[in-house]
C-alpha positions in Angstrom: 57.5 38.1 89.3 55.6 40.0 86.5 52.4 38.9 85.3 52.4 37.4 81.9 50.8 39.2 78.6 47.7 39.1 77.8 49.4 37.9 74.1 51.1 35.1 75.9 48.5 33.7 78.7 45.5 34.2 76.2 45.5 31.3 73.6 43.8 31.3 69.9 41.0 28.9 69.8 41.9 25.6 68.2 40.1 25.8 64.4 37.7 23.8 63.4 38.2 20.7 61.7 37.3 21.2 57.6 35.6 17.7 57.4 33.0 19.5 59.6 30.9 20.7 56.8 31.6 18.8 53.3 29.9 20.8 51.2 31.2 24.0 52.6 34.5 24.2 50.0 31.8 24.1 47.5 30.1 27.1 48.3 33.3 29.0 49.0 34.6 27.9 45.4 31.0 28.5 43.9 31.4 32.0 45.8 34.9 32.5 44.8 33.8 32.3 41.1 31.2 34.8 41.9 33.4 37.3 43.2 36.1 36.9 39.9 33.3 37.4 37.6 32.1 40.6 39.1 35.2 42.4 40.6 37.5 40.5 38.7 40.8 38.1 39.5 43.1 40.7 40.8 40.3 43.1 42.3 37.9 40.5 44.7 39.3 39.6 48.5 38.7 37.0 51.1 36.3 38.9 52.9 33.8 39.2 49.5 34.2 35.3 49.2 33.3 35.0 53.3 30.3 37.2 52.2 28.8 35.3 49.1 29.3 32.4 50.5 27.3 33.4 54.2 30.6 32.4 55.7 32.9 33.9 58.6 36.0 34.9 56.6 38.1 32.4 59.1 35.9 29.4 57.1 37.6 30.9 54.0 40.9 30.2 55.1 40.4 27.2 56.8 39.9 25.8 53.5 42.4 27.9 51.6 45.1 29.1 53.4 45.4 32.2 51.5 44.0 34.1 48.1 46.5 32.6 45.6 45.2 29.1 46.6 41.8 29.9 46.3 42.3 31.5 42.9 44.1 28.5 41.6 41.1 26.2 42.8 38.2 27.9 41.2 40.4 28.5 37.7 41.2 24.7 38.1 37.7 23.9 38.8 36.0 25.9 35.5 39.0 24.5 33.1 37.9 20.5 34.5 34.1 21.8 34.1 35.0 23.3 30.5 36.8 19.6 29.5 34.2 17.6 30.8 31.5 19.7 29.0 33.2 18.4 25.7 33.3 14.8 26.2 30.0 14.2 24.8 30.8 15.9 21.5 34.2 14.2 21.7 33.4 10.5 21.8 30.9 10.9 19.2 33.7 10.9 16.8 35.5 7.6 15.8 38.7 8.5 14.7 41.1 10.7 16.5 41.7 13.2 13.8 37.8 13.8 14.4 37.8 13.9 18.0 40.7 16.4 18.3 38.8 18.4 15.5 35.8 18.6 17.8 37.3 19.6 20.4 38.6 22.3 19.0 35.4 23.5 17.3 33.7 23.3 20.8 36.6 25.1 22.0 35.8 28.0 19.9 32.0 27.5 20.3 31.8 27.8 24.1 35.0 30.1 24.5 32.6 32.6 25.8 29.9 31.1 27.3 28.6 32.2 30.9 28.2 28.9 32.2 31.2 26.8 31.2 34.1 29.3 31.1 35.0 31.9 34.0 34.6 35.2 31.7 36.2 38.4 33.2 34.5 41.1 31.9 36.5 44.2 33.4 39.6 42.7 32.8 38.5 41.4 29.1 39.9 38.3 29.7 38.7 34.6 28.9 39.3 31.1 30.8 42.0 30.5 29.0 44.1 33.6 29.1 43.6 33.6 32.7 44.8 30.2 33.1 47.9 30.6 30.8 48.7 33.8 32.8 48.2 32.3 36.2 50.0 29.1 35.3 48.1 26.8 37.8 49.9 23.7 38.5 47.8 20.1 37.2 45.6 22.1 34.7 47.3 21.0 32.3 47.7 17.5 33.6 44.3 17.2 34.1 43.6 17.8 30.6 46.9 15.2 29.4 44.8 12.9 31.2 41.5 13.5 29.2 43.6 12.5 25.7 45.4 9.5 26.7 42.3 6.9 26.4 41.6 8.5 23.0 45.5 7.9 22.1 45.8 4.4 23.5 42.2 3.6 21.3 43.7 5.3 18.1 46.8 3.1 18.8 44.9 0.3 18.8 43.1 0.7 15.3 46.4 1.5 13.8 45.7 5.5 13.8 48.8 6.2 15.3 52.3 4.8 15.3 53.1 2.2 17.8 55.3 3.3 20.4 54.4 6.3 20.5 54.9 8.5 24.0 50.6 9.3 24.8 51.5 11.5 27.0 54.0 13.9 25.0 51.5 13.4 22.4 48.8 14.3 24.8 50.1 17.3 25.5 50.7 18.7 22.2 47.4 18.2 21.2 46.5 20.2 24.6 49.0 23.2 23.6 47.0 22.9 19.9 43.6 23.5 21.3 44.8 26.2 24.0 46.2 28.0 20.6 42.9 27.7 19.3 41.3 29.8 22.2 43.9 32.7 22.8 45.6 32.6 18.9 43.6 34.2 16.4 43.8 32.9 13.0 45.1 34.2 9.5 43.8 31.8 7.8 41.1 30.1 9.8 37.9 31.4 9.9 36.9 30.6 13.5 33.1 30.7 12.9 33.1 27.8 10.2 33.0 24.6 12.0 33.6 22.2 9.0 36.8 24.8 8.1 38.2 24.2 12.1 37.5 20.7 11.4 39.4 20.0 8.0 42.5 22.6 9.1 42.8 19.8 12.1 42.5 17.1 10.4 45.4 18.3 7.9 47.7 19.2 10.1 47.1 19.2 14.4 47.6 15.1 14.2 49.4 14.3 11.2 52.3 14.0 13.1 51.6 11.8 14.9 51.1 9.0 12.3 
């Protein structure tokens, strides 16, 4: 009888579990951001992320089972920092005509900053052109979910029709403010806060009165 392979009488080491280190998807994310900022989203590999983040490139997919999935993390990651960043401004405001205008002038405000936003400088491409080309699934239910208090509280003090579907109208004030970022204006100068306020104010929720 003939010996068996080497592939078939060797086997792979069982991988380690991924609750073994909780901070580790952190770093790889943190890492994987790194790399799309300086070789860009189509340009970086697994093996740069293993290396940023001190990592064997087997950690990498342990926690990501391959580059697409990784990608979508990180983008999903910035647009939830980006969202949150604006709360603050946000709930300042007491109606919801004012809180969808500040959103959009923090939008515009921030649409390049380092920090918040995932900037690709080779590719000339912002957060949010990336994420409308990449189409990552429950980005834009993450961000539903950020205007549906505000909607149920403008219900309530008679802002808003009664009845009214908050999560369609959720989401239209989400495709608004994405339009803000990735839409230049005619008419709008982008620059003038108190202009991006008033434009919204006339028209992004008037129809939903």
């Amino acid at each position: 009888m003939s010996k068996p392979s080497r592939a078939t009488a060797v086997k792979a080491p069982a991988p380690e579990p991924v609750a073994s280190d909780p901070g580790m998807r952190e770093r790889l994310l943190d890492a994987g951001e790194q790399c799309m900022r300086r070789f860009g989203l189509h340009k970086f590999s697994m093996e740069d992320v293993a290396r940023h983040a001190a990592a064997s490139r087997g950690s990498v997919y342990r926690y990501f089972p391959d580059r697409n999935a990784l990608v979508e993390a990180v983008l999903e990651r910035t647009a939830r920092r980006f969202v949150a960043s604006s709360e603050e401004a946000v709930r300042r405001r007491r109606t919801l005509s004012a809180q969808v205008a500040e959103a959009a002038v923090f939008i515009l405000e921030h649409l390049h900053d380092e920090v918040l936003t995932l900037h690709l400088h080779d590719e000339g491409e912002t957060l949010f052109a990336t994420l409308l080309a990449s189409k990552v699934d429950g980005l834009l239910a993450g961000w539903i979910d950020f205007w549906k208090p505000y909607l149920e509280e403008a219900e309530k003090r008679g802002e808003i029709r009664k009845g009214l579907d908050h999560r369609e109208a959720a989401e239209w004030i989400v495709r608004s403010m994405i339009s803000f970022a990735v839409l230049p204006s005619a008419v709008l100068d982008p620059k003038n806060p108190e202009a991006v306020r008033s434009y919204v104010a006339r028209y992004i929720v008037r129809g939903l009165d």
